[in-house]
N, C-alpha and C positions, 0 to 999 in steps of 0.2 A: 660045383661052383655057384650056381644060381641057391642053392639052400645055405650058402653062408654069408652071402648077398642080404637073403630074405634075412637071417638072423639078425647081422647087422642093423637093418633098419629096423627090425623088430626091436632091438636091444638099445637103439640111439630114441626110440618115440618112449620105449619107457624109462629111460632117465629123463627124457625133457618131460614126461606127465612127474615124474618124483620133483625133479624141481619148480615144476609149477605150485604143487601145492605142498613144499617144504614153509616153516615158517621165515618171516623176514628176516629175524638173527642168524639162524643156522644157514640163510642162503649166503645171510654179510659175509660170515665168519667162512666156509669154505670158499666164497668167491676172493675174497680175501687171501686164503691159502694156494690157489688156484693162479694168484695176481689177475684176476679178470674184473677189474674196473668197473662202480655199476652193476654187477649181476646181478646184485640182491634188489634193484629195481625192478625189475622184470618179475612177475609173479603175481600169484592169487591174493594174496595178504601182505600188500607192499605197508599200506601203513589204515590206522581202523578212520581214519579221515577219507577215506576214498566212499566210503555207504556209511551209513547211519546204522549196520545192522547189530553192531556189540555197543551204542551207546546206549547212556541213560532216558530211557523215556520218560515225555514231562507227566507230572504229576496231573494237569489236566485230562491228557490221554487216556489214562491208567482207570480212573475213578467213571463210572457209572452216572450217567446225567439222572437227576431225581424229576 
């Protein structure tokens, strides 16, 4: 009983890491299928306005001071 217990939570912590860092549409789309309101909220890569780390950097940055 106690090792199916342990499976369980073993088996429910690695869906919530797979849904953590699924991307934002495929969370919409089965939270969607799923009817769970908002899921696609929740996550690693809600939207790329959260960090600045996939935007374009300025041209100033980029270039070498002379």
């Amino acid at each position: 009983m106690q090792e199916w217990i342990v499976a369980v939570i073993v088996a429910l912590a690695a869906l919530y890491v797979v849904w953590r860092f699924l991307p934002r549409t495929w969370r919409q789309q089965l939270g969607d299928r799923l009817g769970w309101r908002g899921a696609a909220d929740s996550g690693a890569c809600s939207s790329c306005a959260d960090c600045s780390g996939c935007g374009p950097k300025s041209p100033s940055s980029t270039r070498k001071s002379t």
